[in-house]
C-alpha positions in Angstrom: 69.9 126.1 67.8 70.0 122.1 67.3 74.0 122.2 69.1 72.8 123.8 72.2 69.3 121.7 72.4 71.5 119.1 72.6 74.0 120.4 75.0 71.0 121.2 77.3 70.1 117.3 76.7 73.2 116.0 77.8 73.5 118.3 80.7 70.4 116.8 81.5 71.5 113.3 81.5 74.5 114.6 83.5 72.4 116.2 86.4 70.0 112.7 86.3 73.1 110.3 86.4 74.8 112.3 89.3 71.5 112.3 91.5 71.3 108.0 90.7 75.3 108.0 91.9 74.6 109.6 94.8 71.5 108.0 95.7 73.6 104.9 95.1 76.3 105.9 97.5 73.2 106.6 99.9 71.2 103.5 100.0 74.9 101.7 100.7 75.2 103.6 103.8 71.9 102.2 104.8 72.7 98.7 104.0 75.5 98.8 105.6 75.0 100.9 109.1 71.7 98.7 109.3 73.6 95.4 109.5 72.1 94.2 105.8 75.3 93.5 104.4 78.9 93.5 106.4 82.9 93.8 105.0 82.2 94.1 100.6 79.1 92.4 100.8 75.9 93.2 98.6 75.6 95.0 95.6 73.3 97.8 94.1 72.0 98.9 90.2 69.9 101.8 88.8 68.6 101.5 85.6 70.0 104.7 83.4 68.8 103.9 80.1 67.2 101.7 77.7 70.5 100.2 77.3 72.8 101.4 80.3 72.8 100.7 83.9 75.4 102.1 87.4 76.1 99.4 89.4 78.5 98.9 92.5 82.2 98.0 92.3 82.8 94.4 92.7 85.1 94.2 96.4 83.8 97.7 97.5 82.4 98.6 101.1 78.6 99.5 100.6 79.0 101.9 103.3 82.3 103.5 102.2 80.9 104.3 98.4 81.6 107.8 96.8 79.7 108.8 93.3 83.3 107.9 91.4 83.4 104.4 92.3 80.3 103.5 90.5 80.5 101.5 86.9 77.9 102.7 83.8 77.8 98.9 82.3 75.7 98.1 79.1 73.0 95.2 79.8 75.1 93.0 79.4 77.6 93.7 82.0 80.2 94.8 80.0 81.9 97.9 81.4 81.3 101.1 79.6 82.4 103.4 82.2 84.2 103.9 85.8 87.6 101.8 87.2 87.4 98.3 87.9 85.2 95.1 87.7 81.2 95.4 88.4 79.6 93.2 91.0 80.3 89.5 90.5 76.3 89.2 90.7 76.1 91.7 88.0 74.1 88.7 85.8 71.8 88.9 88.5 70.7 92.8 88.5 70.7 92.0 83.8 68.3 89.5 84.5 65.9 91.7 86.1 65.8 94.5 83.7 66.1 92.1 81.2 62.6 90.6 82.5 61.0 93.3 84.4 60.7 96.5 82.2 59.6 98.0 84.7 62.2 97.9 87.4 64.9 100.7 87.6 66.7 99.2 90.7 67.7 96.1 92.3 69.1 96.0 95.8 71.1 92.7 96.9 72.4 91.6 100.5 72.4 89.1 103.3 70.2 90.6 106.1 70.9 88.2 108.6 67.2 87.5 110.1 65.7 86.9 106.6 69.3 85.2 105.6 68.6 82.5 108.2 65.1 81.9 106.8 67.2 80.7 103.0 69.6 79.0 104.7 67.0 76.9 106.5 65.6 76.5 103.3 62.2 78.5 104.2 60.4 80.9 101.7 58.5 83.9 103.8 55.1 82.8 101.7 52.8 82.7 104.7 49.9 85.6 104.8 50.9 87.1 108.3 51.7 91.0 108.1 49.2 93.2 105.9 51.7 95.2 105.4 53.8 92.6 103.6 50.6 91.1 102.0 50.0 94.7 100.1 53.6 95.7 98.9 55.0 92.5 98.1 52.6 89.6 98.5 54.4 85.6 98.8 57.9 85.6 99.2 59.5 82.7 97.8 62.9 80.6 97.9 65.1 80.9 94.9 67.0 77.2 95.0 70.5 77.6 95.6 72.7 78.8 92.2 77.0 79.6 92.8 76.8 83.2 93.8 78.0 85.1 90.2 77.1 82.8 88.1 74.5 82.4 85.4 73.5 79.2 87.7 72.1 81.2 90.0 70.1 83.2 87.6 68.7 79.8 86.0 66.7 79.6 89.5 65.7 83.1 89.5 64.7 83.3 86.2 60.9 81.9 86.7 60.5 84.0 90.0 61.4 87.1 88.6 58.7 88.2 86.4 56.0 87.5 89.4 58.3 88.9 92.8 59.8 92.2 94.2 61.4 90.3 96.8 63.0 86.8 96.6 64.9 85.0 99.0 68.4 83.3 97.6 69.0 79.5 99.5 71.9 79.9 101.9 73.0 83.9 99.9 70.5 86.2 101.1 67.9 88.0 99.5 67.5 90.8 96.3 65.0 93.1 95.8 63.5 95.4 93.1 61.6 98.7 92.5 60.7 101.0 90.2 62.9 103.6 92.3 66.2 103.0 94.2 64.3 104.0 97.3 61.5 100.9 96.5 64.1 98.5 96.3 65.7 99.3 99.8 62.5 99.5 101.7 61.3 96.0 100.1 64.7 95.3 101.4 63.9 96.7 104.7 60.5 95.1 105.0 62.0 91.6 104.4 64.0 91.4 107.0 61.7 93.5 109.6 59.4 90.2 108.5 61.8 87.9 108.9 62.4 89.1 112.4 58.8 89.2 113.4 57.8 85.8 112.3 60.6 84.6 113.8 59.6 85.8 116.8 56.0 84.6 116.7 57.2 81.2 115.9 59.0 81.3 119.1 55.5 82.2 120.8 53.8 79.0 119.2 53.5 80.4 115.5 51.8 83.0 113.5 48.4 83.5 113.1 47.3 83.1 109.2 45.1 85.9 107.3 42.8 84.4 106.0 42.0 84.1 102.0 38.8 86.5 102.0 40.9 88.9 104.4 44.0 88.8 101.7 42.0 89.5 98.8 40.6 92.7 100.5 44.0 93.8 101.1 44.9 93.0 97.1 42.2 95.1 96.3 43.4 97.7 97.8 46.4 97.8 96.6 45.7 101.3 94.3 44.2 102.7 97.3 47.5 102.5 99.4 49.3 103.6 95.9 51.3 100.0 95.9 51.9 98.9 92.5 53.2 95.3 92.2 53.5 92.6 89.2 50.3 91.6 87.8 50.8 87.9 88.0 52.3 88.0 91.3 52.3 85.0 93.8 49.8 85.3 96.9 50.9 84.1 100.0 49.8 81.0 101.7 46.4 81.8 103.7 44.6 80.3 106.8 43.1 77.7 104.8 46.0 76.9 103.0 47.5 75.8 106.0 44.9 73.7 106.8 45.2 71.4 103.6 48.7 71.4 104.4 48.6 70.4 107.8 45.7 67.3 107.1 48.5 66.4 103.8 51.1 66.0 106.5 48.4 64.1 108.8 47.7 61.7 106.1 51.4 61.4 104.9 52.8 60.4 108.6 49.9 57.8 109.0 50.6 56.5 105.7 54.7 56.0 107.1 54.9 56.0 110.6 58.5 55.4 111.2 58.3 59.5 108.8 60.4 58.0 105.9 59.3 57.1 102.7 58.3 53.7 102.4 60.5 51.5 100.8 60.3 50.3 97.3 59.1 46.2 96.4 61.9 44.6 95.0 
Protein backbone atom coordinates (compact mmCIF):
# COMPACT_ATOMS: atom_id res chain seq x y z
CA UNK A 1 0.00 0.00 0.00
CA UNK A 2 2.81 2.60 0.98
CA UNK A 3 4.85 1.59 -2.73
CA UNK A 4 1.88 2.48 -4.77
CA UNK A 5 0.86 5.77 -2.57
CA UNK A 6 4.05 6.76 -3.51
CA UNK A 7 4.04 5.81 -7.11
CA UNK A 8 0.68 7.73 -7.33
CA UNK A 9 2.94 10.76 -5.76
CA UNK A 10 5.47 10.76 -8.20
CA UNK A 11 3.14 10.42 -11.05
CA UNK A 12 1.73 13.33 -9.62
CA UNK A 13 4.85 15.39 -9.61
CA UNK A 14 5.31 13.97 -13.21
CA UNK A 15 1.88 15.25 -14.63
CA UNK A 16 2.57 18.87 -12.49
CA UNK A 17 6.26 19.25 -13.97
CA UNK A 18 5.04 18.38 -17.65
CA UNK A 19 2.10 21.02 -17.49
CA UNK A 20 5.12 23.85 -15.99
CA UNK A 21 7.34 22.57 -19.24
CA UNK A 22 4.85 23.20 -21.42
CA UNK A 23 3.52 26.34 -20.09
CA UNK A 24 7.18 27.29 -20.27
CA UNK A 25 7.48 26.47 -23.92
CA UNK A 26 4.14 28.60 -24.18
CA UNK A 27 4.85 31.89 -22.60
CA UNK A 28 8.26 31.75 -25.00
CA UNK A 29 6.17 31.71 -27.93
CA UNK A 30 4.50 34.81 -26.58
CA UNK A 31 7.62 36.66 -25.83
CA UNK A 32 8.96 36.02 -28.74
CA UNK A 33 5.96 36.46 -31.60
CA UNK A 34 5.25 39.71 -29.48
CA UNK A 35 8.55 41.30 -30.17
CA UNK A 36 9.63 41.02 -26.15
CA UNK A 37 12.70 39.42 -26.76
CA UNK A 38 14.41 38.71 -30.36
CA UNK A 39 17.37 35.88 -31.70
CA UNK A 40 18.20 33.85 -27.82
CA UNK A 41 17.19 36.66 -25.82
CA UNK A 42 15.28 36.47 -22.44
CA UNK A 43 14.91 33.74 -20.14
CA UNK A 44 12.07 32.07 -18.10
CA UNK A 45 11.77 29.97 -14.49
CA UNK A 46 8.91 28.14 -12.58
CA UNK A 47 9.26 27.43 -9.25
CA UNK A 48 8.89 23.30 -8.87
CA UNK A 49 9.78 22.80 -5.37
CA UNK A 50 10.98 23.96 -2.15
CA UNK A 51 14.27 23.29 -3.48
CA UNK A 52 14.02 22.89 -7.45
CA UNK A 53 13.19 25.16 -10.14
CA UNK A 54 12.84 24.64 -14.64
CA UNK A 55 14.39 27.28 -16.22
CA UNK A 56 15.31 28.06 -20.02
CA UNK A 57 18.47 26.86 -21.81
CA UNK A 58 21.11 29.37 -21.86
CA UNK A 59 21.55 30.29 -26.10
CA UNK A 60 17.98 28.94 -26.81
CA UNK A 61 15.21 30.66 -29.05
CA UNK A 62 12.26 31.55 -26.62
CA UNK A 63 9.97 30.97 -29.45
CA UNK A 64 11.49 27.69 -30.73
CA UNK A 65 11.33 25.99 -27.03
CA UNK A 66 10.06 22.28 -26.77
CA UNK A 67 9.24 20.66 -23.05
CA UNK A 68 12.94 18.68 -23.49
CA UNK A 69 15.03 21.62 -23.63
CA UNK A 70 14.11 22.87 -20.21
CA UNK A 71 16.82 22.46 -17.13
CA UNK A 72 15.36 21.22 -13.40
CA UNK A 73 18.29 23.32 -11.44
CA UNK A 74 18.55 23.32 -7.52
CA UNK A 75 18.41 27.05 -6.09
CA UNK A 76 21.35 27.42 -6.54
CA UNK A 77 21.71 27.11 -10.21
CA UNK A 78 23.39 23.99 -10.26
CA UNK A 79 22.04 21.71 -12.97
CA UNK A 80 20.13 18.76 -11.69
CA UNK A 81 18.42 17.85 -14.81
CA UNK A 82 18.13 18.37 -18.77
CA UNK A 83 21.28 18.98 -21.54
CA UNK A 84 23.25 22.03 -21.36
CA UNK A 85 23.92 25.29 -19.35
CA UNK A 86 20.83 27.29 -17.74
CA UNK A 87 20.31 30.94 -18.44
CA UNK A 88 23.43 33.11 -17.83
CA UNK A 89 20.90 35.30 -15.60
CA UNK A 90 20.02 32.20 -13.74
CA UNK A 91 21.45 34.25 -10.37
CA UNK A 92 18.80 36.52 -11.28
CA UNK A 93 15.45 34.18 -11.31
CA UNK A 94 17.60 32.43 -7.38
CA UNK A 95 17.46 35.75 -6.09
CA UNK A 96 13.85 36.07 -6.35
CA UNK A 97 12.72 32.81 -4.90
CA UNK A 98 15.39 33.21 -2.66
CA UNK A 99 13.53 36.62 -1.42
CA UNK A 100 10.02 36.39 -2.50
CA UNK A 101 8.50 33.04 -1.13
CA UNK A 102 5.92 33.74 -2.78
CA UNK A 103 6.80 33.95 -6.39
CA UNK A 104 6.67 30.76 -8.58
CA UNK A 105 7.81 32.44 -11.80
CA UNK A 106 9.97 35.06 -13.13
CA UNK A 107 9.82 36.24 -16.78
CA UNK A 108 13.00 38.26 -18.25
CA UNK A 109 13.30 40.21 -21.59
CA UNK A 110 14.00 43.42 -23.45
CA UNK A 111 10.62 44.77 -24.66
CA UNK A 112 11.84 47.46 -26.61
CA UNK A 113 9.34 50.38 -25.61
CA UNK A 114 9.91 49.77 -21.83
CA UNK A 115 13.81 48.89 -22.78
CA UNK A 116 14.23 52.46 -24.03
CA UNK A 117 12.72 53.89 -20.81
CA UNK A 118 16.22 51.87 -18.78
CA UNK A 119 18.41 52.83 -21.20
CA UNK A 120 17.45 56.50 -20.84
CA UNK A 121 17.84 55.78 -17.33
CA UNK A 122 13.91 56.41 -16.44
CA UNK A 123 11.98 54.31 -13.86
CA UNK A 124 8.02 54.00 -14.99
CA UNK A 125 7.22 55.36 -11.12
CA UNK A 126 4.69 58.03 -12.19
CA UNK A 127 0.85 57.29 -11.09
CA UNK A 128 -0.66 57.47 -14.72
CA UNK A 129 -2.72 54.13 -15.68
CA UNK A 130 -5.10 52.61 -12.91
CA UNK A 131 -4.59 49.72 -14.19
CA UNK A 132 -0.80 49.73 -13.58
CA UNK A 133 -1.40 51.59 -10.17
CA UNK A 134 -3.59 48.25 -8.89
CA UNK A 135 -1.40 45.24 -10.22
CA UNK A 136 1.87 46.57 -9.85
CA UNK A 137 2.08 50.05 -8.30
CA UNK A 138 5.82 52.21 -8.92
CA UNK A 139 8.03 50.72 -11.22
CA UNK A 140 11.51 51.44 -10.55
CA UNK A 141 15.12 51.43 -12.23
CA UNK A 142 17.43 48.73 -11.13
CA UNK A 143 21.08 50.54 -11.63
CA UNK A 144 22.97 48.90 -14.23
CA UNK A 145 24.82 45.29 -12.94
CA UNK A 146 26.94 43.00 -16.10
CA UNK A 147 24.13 40.94 -17.41
CA UNK A 148 24.90 37.23 -15.57
CA UNK A 149 26.51 38.28 -12.89
CA UNK A 150 25.96 38.45 -9.20
CA UNK A 151 26.68 42.38 -9.88
CA UNK A 152 23.54 42.73 -11.28
CA UNK A 153 21.70 41.02 -8.55
CA UNK A 154 23.53 43.37 -5.87
CA UNK A 155 21.19 46.18 -7.46
CA UNK A 156 18.23 44.07 -7.52
CA UNK A 157 18.50 42.82 -4.34
CA UNK A 158 16.77 45.87 -2.28
CA UNK A 159 13.97 46.20 -5.04
CA UNK A 160 13.01 42.79 -4.97
CA UNK A 161 11.23 42.08 -1.89
CA UNK A 162 8.79 45.42 -2.62
CA UNK A 163 8.30 45.00 -6.83
CA UNK A 164 6.64 42.55 -9.41
CA UNK A 165 8.04 44.52 -12.14
CA UNK A 166 11.55 46.21 -12.27
CA UNK A 167 13.22 47.80 -15.02
CA UNK A 168 17.18 46.73 -15.56
CA UNK A 169 19.40 50.22 -16.77
CA UNK A 170 20.28 49.71 -20.42
CA UNK A 171 19.07 45.26 -20.20
CA UNK A 172 15.43 45.36 -20.12
CA UNK A 173 13.08 44.44 -17.65
CA UNK A 174 12.08 41.01 -15.29
CA UNK A 175 8.95 40.27 -13.85
CA UNK A 176 7.38 37.95 -11.25
CA UNK A 177 4.13 36.16 -10.19
CA UNK A 178 2.83 33.78 -8.29
CA UNK A 179 1.80 31.83 -11.68
CA UNK A 180 3.82 31.64 -14.99
CA UNK A 181 0.77 33.42 -16.55
CA UNK A 182 1.23 36.57 -13.78
CA UNK A 183 4.65 37.03 -14.63
CA UNK A 184 4.05 37.39 -18.55
CA UNK A 185 1.05 39.68 -18.28
CA UNK A 186 3.11 42.01 -15.66
CA UNK A 187 5.49 41.58 -18.57
CA UNK A 188 2.87 42.56 -20.99
CA UNK A 189 1.57 45.49 -19.01
CA UNK A 190 5.01 47.02 -18.75
CA UNK A 191 5.61 47.54 -21.95
CA UNK A 192 1.85 48.36 -23.09
CA UNK A 193 2.89 51.28 -20.28
CA UNK A 194 5.83 52.05 -21.63
CA UNK A 195 4.29 52.66 -25.01
CA UNK A 196 1.47 54.78 -23.74
CA UNK A 197 3.45 57.17 -21.64
CA UNK A 198 5.61 57.49 -24.23
CA UNK A 199 3.07 58.54 -26.34
CA UNK A 200 1.44 61.07 -23.93
CA UNK A 201 4.83 62.62 -23.38
CA UNK A 202 4.91 63.26 -27.03
CA UNK A 203 1.37 65.10 -26.53
CA UNK A 204 2.91 67.47 -23.75
CA UNK A 205 3.00 64.75 -20.75
CA UNK A 206 0.86 62.66 -18.69
CA UNK A 207 -1.66 63.66 -16.51
CA UNK A 208 -0.77 62.51 -12.64
CA UNK A 209 -3.42 60.60 -10.41
CA UNK A 210 -3.55 62.13 -7.73
CA UNK A 211 -2.53 60.75 -4.01
CA UNK A 212 -6.28 60.50 -2.55
CA UNK A 213 -7.27 58.93 -6.11
CA UNK A 214 -4.19 56.21 -5.75
CA UNK A 215 -5.02 55.23 -2.35
CA UNK A 216 -8.66 54.31 -3.52
CA UNK A 217 -7.31 52.24 -6.16
CA UNK A 218 -4.79 50.43 -3.34
CA UNK A 219 -7.75 49.81 -1.47
CA UNK A 220 -9.21 48.05 -3.80
CA UNK A 221 -6.88 45.96 -4.61
CA UNK A 222 -8.84 42.59 -2.95
CA UNK A 223 -11.75 43.80 -4.77
CA UNK A 224 -10.16 43.44 -8.30
CA UNK A 225 -8.45 40.05 -6.74
CA UNK A 226 -4.79 41.70 -7.24
CA UNK A 227 -2.46 40.51 -4.71
CA UNK A 228 0.84 42.41 -4.52
CA UNK A 229 3.82 42.80 -1.89
CA UNK A 230 2.81 44.32 1.22
CA UNK A 231 5.60 46.86 1.48
CA UNK A 232 5.41 47.70 -2.14
CA UNK A 233 6.47 51.15 -3.57
CA UNK A 234 3.61 53.67 -4.60
CA UNK A 235 4.09 55.54 -7.59
CA UNK A 236 4.82 59.14 -7.70
CA UNK A 237 1.30 61.23 -7.53
CA UNK A 238 0.09 64.64 -8.72
CA UNK A 239 1.42 66.29 -5.81
CA UNK A 240 4.57 64.63 -5.89
CA UNK A 241 5.24 66.23 -8.98
CA UNK A 242 4.65 69.29 -7.72
CA UNK A 243 7.48 69.31 -4.91
CA UNK A 244 9.52 67.98 -7.60
CA UNK A 245 8.92 70.51 -10.10
CA UNK A 246 9.30 73.74 -7.32
CA UNK A 247 12.89 71.56 -6.17
CA UNK A 248 14.01 71.85 -9.74
CA UNK A 249 12.68 75.63 -9.70
CA UNK A 250 14.70 76.46 -6.77
CA UNK A 251 17.73 74.36 -7.87
CA UNK A 252 18.13 76.24 -11.47
CA UNK A 253 17.73 79.65 -9.67
CA UNK A 254 20.25 78.69 -7.23
CA UNK A 255 22.80 77.78 -10.64
CA UNK A 256 21.75 79.49 -13.45
CA UNK A 257 24.32 78.49 -15.99
CA UNK A 258 22.33 74.44 -14.66
CA UNK A 259 25.68 73.02 -13.21
CA UNK A 260 26.65 72.69 -9.84
CA UNK A 261 28.31 75.44 -8.48
CA UNK A 262 31.77 75.25 -8.08
CA UNK A 263 33.61 74.47 -5.04
CA UNK A 264 35.84 77.61 -2.91
CA UNK A 265 39.27 76.76 -3.11
Amino acid sequence: MGKCLTLIGDSTHLVRERELRRQICTVGRRMYERGLVVACEGNLSVRLDANRMLVTPAGSCKGRLTVGDILITDLNGSVLGGMGQPSSEIQMHVLFYRLRPDVQAVCHAHPPTATGFAAAGRALEEAVLPEVVVNLGKIPLAPYGTPGTWELCAGLESLVPKHDAILLENHGAVTCGQTLDAAYHHLETVEQFARILLTAESLGGAHLLSTSQVQKLIAARSRYGVSCPENAELPLTSEARIVLTRRERSHHQETPTGREPRCKR
